[in-house]
Each structure stands twice: as C-alpha cells, then as structure tokens.
C-alpha positions in Angstrom: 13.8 9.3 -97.3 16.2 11.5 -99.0 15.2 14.8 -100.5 14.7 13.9 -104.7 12.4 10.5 -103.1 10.4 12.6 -101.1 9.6 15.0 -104.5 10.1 12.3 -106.7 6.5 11.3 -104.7 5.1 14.9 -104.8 5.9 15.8 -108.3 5.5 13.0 -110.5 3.9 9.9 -108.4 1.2 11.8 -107.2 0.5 14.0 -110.7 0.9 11.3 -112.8 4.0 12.3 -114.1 6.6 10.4 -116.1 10.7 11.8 -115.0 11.7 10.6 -118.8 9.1 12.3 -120.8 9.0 15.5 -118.5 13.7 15.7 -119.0 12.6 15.4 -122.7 10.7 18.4 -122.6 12.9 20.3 -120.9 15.3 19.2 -123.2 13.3 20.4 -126.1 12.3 23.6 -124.6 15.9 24.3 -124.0 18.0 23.5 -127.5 19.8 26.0 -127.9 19.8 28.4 -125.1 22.6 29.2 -122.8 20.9 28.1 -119.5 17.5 27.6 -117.8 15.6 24.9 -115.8 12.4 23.5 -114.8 11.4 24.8 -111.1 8.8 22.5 -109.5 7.3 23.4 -106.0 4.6 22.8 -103.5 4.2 24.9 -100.4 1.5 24.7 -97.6 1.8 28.2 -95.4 -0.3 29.2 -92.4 -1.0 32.1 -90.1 -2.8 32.7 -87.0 -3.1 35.8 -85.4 -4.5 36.7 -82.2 -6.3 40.2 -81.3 -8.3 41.9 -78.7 -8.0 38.8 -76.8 -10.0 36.5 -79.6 -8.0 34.8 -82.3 -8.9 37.0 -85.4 -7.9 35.1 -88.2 -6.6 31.6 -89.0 -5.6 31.1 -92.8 -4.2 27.6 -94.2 -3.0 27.6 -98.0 -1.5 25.2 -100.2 -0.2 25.8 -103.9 1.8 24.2 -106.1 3.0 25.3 -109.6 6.3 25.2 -112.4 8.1 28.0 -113.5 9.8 27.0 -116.8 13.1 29.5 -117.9 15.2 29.2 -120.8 18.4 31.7 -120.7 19.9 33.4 -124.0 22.2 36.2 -123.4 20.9 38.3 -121.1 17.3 37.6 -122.4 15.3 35.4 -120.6 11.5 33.2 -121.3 9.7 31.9 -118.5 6.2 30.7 -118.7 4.7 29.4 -115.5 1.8 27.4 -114.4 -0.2 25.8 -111.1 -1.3 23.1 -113.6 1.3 20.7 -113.0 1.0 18.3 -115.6 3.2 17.2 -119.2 1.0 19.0 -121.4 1.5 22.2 -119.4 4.9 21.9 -119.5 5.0 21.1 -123.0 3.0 24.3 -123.7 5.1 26.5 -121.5 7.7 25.0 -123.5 6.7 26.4 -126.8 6.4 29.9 -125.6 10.2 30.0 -123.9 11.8 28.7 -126.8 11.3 31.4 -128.7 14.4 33.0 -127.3 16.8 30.5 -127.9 15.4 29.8 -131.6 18.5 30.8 -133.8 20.8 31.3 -130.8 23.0 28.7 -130.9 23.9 28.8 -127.3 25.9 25.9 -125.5 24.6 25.0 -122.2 25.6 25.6 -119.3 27.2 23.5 -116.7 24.6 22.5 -113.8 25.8 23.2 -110.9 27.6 21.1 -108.3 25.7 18.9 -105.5 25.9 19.3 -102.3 25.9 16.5 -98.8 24.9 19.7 -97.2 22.4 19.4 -94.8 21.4 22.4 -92.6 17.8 21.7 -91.5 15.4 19.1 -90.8 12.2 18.5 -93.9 9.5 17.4 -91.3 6.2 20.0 -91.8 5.9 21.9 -89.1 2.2 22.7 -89.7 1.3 19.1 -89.0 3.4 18.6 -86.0 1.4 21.0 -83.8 -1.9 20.5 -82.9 -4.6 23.1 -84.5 -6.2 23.8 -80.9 -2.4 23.9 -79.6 -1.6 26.8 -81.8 -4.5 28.6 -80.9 -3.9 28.1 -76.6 -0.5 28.7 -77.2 -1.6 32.7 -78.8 -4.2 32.8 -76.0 -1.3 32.6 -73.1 0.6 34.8 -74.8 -1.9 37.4 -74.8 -3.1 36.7 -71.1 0.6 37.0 -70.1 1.3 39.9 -71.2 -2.2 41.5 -69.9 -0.9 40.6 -66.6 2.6 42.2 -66.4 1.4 46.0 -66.5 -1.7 47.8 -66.3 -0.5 49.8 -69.0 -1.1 47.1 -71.7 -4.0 48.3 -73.6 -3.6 45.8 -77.1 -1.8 42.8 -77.4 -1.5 41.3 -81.1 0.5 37.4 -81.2 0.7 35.6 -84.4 2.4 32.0 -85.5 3.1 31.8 -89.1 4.5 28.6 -90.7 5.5 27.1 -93.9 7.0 24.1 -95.6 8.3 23.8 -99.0 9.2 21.2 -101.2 11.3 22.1 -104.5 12.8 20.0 -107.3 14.8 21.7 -110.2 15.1 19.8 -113.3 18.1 20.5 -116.0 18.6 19.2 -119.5 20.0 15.6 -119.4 17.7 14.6 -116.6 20.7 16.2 -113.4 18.0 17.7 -110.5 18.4 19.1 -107.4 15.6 18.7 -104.5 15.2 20.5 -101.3 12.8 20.4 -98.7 12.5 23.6 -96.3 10.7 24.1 -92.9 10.0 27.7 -91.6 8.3 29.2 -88.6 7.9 32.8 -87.1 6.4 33.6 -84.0 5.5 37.1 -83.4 4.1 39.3 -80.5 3.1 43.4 -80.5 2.3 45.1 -77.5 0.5 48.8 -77.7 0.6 50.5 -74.3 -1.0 53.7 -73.1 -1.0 56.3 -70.3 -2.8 59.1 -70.5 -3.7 60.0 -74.0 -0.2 58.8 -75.0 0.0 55.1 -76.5 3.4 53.7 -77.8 3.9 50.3 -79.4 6.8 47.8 -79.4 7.0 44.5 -81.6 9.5 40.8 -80.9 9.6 38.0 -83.3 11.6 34.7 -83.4 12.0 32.1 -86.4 14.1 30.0 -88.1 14.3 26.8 -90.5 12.9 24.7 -87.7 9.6 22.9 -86.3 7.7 25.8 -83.6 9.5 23.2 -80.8 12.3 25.4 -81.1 10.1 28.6 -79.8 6.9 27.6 -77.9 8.2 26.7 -74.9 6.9 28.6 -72.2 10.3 29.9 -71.6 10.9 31.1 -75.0 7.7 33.2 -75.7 8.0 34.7 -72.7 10.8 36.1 -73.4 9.2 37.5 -76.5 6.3 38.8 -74.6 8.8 40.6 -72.8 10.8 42.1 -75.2 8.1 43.3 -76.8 6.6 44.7 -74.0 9.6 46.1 -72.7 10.0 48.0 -75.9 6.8 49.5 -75.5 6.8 50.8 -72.2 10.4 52.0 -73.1 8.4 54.4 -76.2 6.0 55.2 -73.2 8.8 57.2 -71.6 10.6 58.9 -75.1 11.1 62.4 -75.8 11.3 64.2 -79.2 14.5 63.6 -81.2 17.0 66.0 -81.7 17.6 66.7 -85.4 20.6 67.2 -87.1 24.2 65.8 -87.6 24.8 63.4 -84.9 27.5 60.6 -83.6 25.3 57.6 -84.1 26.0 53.9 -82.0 24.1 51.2 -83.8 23.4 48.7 -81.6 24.0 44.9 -82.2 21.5 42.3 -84.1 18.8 43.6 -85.8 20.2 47.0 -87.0 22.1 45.0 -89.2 19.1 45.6 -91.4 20.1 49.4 -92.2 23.3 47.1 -93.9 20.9 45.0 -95.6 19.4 47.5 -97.0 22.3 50.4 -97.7 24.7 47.8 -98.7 23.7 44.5 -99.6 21.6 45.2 -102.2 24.2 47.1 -104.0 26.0 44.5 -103.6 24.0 41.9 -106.1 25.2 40.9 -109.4 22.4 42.3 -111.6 23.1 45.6 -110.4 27.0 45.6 -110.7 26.2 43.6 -114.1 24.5 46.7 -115.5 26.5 49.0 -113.8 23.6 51.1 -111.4 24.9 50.2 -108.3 27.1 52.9 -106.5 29.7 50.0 -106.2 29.6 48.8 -110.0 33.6 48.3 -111.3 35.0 49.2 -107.5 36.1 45.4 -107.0 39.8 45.6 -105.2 39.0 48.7 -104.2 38.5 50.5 -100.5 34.8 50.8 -100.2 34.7 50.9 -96.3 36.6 52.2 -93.5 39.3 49.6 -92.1 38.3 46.9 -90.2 34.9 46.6 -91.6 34.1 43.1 -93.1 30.6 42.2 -94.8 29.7 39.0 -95.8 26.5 36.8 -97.1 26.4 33.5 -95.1 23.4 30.7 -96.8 25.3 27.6 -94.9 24.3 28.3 -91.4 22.5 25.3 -89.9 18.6 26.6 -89.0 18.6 30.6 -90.1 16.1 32.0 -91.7 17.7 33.2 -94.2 19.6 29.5 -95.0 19.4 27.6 -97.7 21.0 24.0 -98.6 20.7 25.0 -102.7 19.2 27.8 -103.7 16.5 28.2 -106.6 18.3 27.4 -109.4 20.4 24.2 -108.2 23.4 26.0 -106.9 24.3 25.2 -103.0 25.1 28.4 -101.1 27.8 29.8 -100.1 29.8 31.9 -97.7 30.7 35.0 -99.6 32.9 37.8 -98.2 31.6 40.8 -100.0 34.0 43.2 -98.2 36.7 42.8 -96.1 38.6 45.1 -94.1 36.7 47.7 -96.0 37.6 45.9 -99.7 35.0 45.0 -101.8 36.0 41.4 -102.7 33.2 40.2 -104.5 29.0 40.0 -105.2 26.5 37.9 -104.6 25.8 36.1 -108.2 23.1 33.9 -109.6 23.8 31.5 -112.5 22.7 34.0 -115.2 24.4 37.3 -113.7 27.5 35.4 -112.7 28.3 34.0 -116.7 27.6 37.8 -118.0 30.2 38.7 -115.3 32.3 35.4 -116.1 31.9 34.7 -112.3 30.7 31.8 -110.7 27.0 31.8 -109.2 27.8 32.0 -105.4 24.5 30.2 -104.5 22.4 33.8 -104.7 19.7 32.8 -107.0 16.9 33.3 -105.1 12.7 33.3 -106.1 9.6 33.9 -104.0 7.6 31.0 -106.1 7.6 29.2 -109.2 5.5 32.1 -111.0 8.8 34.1 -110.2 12.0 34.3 -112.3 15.8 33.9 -109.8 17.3 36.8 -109.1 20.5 37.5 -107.1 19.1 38.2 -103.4 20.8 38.0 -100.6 20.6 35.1 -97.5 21.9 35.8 -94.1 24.2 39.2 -94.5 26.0 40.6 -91.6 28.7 42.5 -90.8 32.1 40.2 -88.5 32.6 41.6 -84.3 35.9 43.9 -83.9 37.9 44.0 -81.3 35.9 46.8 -79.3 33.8 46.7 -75.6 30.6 47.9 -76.8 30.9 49.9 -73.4 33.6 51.5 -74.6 32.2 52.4 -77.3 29.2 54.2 -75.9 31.5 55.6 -73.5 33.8 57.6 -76.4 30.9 59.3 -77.1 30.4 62.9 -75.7 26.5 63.1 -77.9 24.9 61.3 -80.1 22.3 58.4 -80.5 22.4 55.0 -79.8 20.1 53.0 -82.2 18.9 50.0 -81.2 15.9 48.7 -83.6 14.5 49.8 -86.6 11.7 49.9 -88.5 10.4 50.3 -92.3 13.7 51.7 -94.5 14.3 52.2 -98.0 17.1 52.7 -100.3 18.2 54.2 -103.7 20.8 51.5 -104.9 22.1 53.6 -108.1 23.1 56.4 -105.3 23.0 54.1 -101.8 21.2 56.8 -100.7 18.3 55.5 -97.6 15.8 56.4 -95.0 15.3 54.6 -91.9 13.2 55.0 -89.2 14.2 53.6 -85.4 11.7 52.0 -83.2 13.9 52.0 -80.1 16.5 54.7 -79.7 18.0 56.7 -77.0 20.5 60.0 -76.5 23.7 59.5 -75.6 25.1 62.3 -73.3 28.6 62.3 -72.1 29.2 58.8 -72.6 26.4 57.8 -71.0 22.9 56.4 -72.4 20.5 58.5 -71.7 16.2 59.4 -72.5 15.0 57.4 -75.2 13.5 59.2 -78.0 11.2 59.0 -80.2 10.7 60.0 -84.4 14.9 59.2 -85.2 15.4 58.7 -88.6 18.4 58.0 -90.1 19.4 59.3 -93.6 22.5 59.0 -95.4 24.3 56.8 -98.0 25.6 53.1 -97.7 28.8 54.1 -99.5 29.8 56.9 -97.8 28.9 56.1 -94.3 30.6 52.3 -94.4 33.9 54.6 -94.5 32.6 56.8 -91.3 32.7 54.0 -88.9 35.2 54.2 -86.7 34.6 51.2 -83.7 33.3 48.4 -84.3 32.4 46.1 -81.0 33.2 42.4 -80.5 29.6 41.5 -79.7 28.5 40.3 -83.1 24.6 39.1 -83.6 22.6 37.6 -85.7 18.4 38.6 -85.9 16.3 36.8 -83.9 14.5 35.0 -87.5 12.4 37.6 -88.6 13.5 39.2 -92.3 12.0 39.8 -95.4 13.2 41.5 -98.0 11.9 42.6 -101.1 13.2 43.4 -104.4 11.5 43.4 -107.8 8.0 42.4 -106.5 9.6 39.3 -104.7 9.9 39.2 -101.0 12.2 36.2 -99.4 13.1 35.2 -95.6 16.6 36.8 -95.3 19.0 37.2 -92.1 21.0 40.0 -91.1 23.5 41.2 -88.1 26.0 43.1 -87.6 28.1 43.9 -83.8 27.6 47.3 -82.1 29.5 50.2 -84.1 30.1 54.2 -83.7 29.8 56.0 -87.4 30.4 59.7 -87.2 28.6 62.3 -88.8 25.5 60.7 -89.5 22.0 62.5 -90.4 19.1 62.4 -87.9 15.7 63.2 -89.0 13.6 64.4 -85.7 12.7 67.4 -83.9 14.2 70.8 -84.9 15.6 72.6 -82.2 
C-alpha cells in the first residue's frame, strides 16, 4: 500500500472525511496568502523503562491532530486542533485567514515529489510482543549486574514511535509519509567506596527494534555503557585553562550541532542574528573543514523522505573547505531569502508551526590517522562524549560538558578526568582546527534537539579532529 492509501485510510476513511470538501477548505482558508498547508498526523509513541531491577514505568500514547498555516510575508496564522473533523478545519480556517485578507499574495509553488524511499512504514510497537519488551529490559539489567560487582543501578529503557503524516495544498497536490522510530537505551551507576560515577549507551534509528535487540546488539550497549562508567570510576579532577583539545569521532559531533548548525538555519540568517548572517562565499572555517546536513540517508534518525511541509530532503553542504556555501531553508525562510527550501522544514507535532531544523549534520573524514593526531599533541584533552550543552546563536558562543574525557600527555592518552567543560565560540574555533582524521562517524541514533519549544530526532557526526587553543572549564590549579 503506498504511503497517501495508507493515510488516505487514517485521515479521511476512518473520520469520515470527504478529500474534495476538505481541498476546498484549504482552498478557502488560503485565497490570497503566499503559502501554507494543511498538516494531518497520527502518532502512537511508547516507553518502557526499567529500574532497580523492576520495570518502573510502561506508557503507550496515541494522538492525532491538524495544524492549519496560511503564509503572508513573513507573518504567519496557524490554528490547530486534535478534533479532526471538516467543521474543525473549517473553523481553523476562519481564524488563519485573517492574514492573507487584503494581501493579494500568489501562491506558492508545492513542492516537488519524491520516489524516495529511505525506511520501512510497518509500526514497530505492534511488531514486538508487550511481555517481549519487558524480558528483553529484564536481561539487560541482569547482564549487566553480572559483569562487575561494582554495578550498583542499572536503568534500560525501549522507546518507540510511528507516525503517519499527510500534507494537503491548495488544488488538492499532498504529500504522505509514514515514519518508524525506535531507541534503546541503557545507564549504568557504579560505586566504590563512597565514589559513584555513571555512564549512559543508546542505539536507534528509523527501523523496527529487530535492528537492535538481538542479544548481540544490546550487549554491546550494556557494555559501553558500563564501560563508561567504570572508566568515570577511575577519573581525576580536570585541569582548567587553555588547552589543545582532540575531539573524538561520532557523537562529539553534537558540540557542531550545537555551535554551528543552528547558526546555520535560515530564520536566523533571514533576520540577520546568527554570527554567520551575510558571510555566504566567505571563509568561515579553517581549510579542509566541510559541514553538511544529510536527510536522505536510508534508516538515520535524523532522515526524512519529505519533511513537514511537503518538501523531500536534501543533502546540503553548508560549508566546505571552510566556505560557507549555503543554509538550511524551509519553504517560508527560503522565499524571504529567494532560496529554495532544502527540505529543512521541520515540526515536533501538528500543534507546531515548521521551522528550519536541522536532520543528520556532520562534519566529512580528512586525510589524517587519528593516532597521529593524538600523537602531535604534547597536552591537552581528548574528548570523547558529551553531555548537556548550550549555545548563544547571535554570538556562537557555548558550554559543553564531557562525560568521557581523558589528558593527553606527550602524545599519549593518559588519566581520564572528570568536570571538562568546554567553552568557546562556533565561529571562531571552526577556524582553530588544524587535523582533521579520516575516521568519520555517524551517532549511534540517539539525538534530539530543541529549538523554539520543539524538540525533533536529529543525527550528528563528525571524524576525530585537533582544535588549538580551546577553553577548559575544570579544576584550577
């Protein structure tokens, strides 16, 4: 069943609905603006999580709603409802044309459609047994009980969710996708003595959870959770100061994601308060350093085959070899900009208006050994995960805390340590790298971002690279 059938049977079948009279509301809530479109979802989501060796809580949810937007200039209406049904339409309908009365808009283009197909729609919630889920936590847990005496907590948790979306446009053009996603998490606290440390693993993707509960597979969660942990166990205070800093592969990819890719949204160029706003052509980054935002890669968590306007995604080089090339648009952004929408339109529900967010963004391997790297180094850190961060995207300043680091003496990795925090600005510390590895990774499937109240499953990576003159938060000497 292809994907408008499937929410053909959701959406109007099963509400009630007629297609017809629903594209002649939209039409009439639209005369006149410049763009907009009816959003139609349902979502079932669930969560299980595991504690103190008893499974703690077990939630299932389902919702379904419309977010109706109609687009004038850079103003906006958008009434939303969980009442999905013509009348409520036609109501929501009355309050967004109000900004398109007297504007004379033309509408825009829809966007283009798309063979794309870059993950499966079956619902992964139904495809595991209830009692399945539950054993499956309860190994986990046992497991890692069993590998050191020094486990004192283990927490594991399954989330999963599958939605269904339809976007209707004047003229009766929709798009429909159908998206999968599961997460499978595990945190370990250990203790010895009166010292306890923590370490955390996750794993996800646009998949059913085939793809990660094999015994094989959360195992080597367990581990690396567990591993991290018992590394903590061992850490020593961290030095403070300006340091040499060796960002591991993978995950720290977030630090870009968060100094960098936001800034790199349309909105924010659009209005000018990103610290790269009118710097398009121009060197933003050291040489060598290429950034992009990548929607079209089969299963990530961050993927999407359209995103929530209509528009397929996109790979979008952002920078490369330290130019800034280009943003991440959505439809709204991109026409103010008199861009094209990249595929960036992204919303965390129908009671949520798009805005330009970012899918899977990570920074392309150089030509680098990541041994080398580590071994040019005479001291520093080496920073392998992090934890919570935040960012100023008028000044690209951030704070970010790692969860796994180490010292780096004489080229060799040394103690870990513990309290590192890394502060500096996106900008300016882009143009401070000065290797970059050739072992390029993705996350393992775990991101969310947040921006405006809205959080969405993102990706990130990045390979291992060396940035000089960073500032560590830690210990003072």
């Amino acid at each position: 069943m292809s994907h408008s059938a499937a929410t053909g049977k959701l959406f109007f079948e099963r509400t009630g609905m007629d297609r017809g009279r629903v594209t002649g509301l939209v039409e009439d809530a639209l005369g006149g603006a410049d763009d907009g479109e009816l959003f139609l979802e349902y979502r079932q989501s669930e969560s299980l999580m595991f504690d103190d060796g008893q499974l703690k809580s077990a939630n299932f949810d389902t919702a379904q709603g419309f977010g109706l937007r109609a687009v004038s200039g850079e103003t906006a209406g958008y009434a939303h409802a969980s009442e999905v049904s013509e009348d409520a339409i036609r109501r929501a309908g009355e309050t967004v044309k109000a900004v398109a009365r007297g504007h004379g808009g033309t509408l825009a283009e829809p966007p283009q459609g798309t063979n794309a197909k870059l993950y499966g729609d079956e619902n992964p919630l139904g495809a595991m047994a209830f009692d399945a889920k539950v054993k499956l936590l309860a190994d986990i847990d046992a497991y890692v009980r069993g590998q050191d005496p020094r486990v004192k907590q283990v927490t594991a948790s399954l989330a999963g969710n599958w939605q269904a979306v339809e976007i209707l446009r004047p003229g009766g053009g929709s798009a429909a996708d159908i998206r999968p996603l599961v997460r499978i998490n595990v945190a370990v606290v250990a203790g010895q003595g009166d010292r306890m440390e923590s370490g955390s693993f996750g794993s996800g993707g646009r998949a059913l959870y085939d793809a990660w509960v094999s015994p094989e597979n959360w195992r080597n969660i367990a581990d690396e959770a567990l591993r991290q942990a018992l590394v903590n166990l061992e850490s020593v205070p961290a030095p403070a100061g300006e340091a040499t800093v060796v960002l591991g592969p993978g995950w720290p990819g977030v630090l870009l994601h968060e100094a960098v890719g936001h800034g790199l949204e349309g909105d924010f160029n659009r209005k000018k308060t990103s610290a790269f706003a009118g710097l398009l052509g121009q060197r933003v980054a050291a040489p060598g350093v290429t950034v992009v935002d990548d929607g079209t890669m089969e299963g990530r968590r961050g993927s999407l085959t359209i995103d929530d306007e209509g528009t397929p995604t996109s790979r979008t080089v952002l920078i490369e070899d330290g130019i800034l090339k280009g943003y991440m648009q959505d439809r709204m952004n991109a026409r103010l900009m008199g861009a094209a929408s990249t595929g960036n339109g992204r919303r965390q529900s129908y009671a949520h208006t798009p805005l330009p967010r970012m899918t899977n963004t990570f920074m392309l391997g150089g030509d680098k050994d990541p041994r080398e790297i580590i071994e040019s180094v005479k001291k520093g850190i080496y920073a392998v995960n992090f934890g919570g961060g935040q960012v100023d995207i008028t000044s690209g300043k951030y704070v970010f805390s790692c969860t796994e680091a180490y010292i780096i003496e004489n080229g060799k990795i040394g103690a870990p340590v513990k309290g590192a925090t890394l502060i500096g600005s996106g900008p300016e510390d882009l143009k401070r790298v000065t290797m970059i590895g050739d072992d390029m990774k993705l996350d393992t499937g775990v991101g969310m971002c947040g921006k405006d109240g809205q959080g969405v499953p993102v990706g990130v990576g990045q390979p291992t690279m060396r940035l000089e003159n960073i500032t560590v938060g830690g210990t003072a000497a």
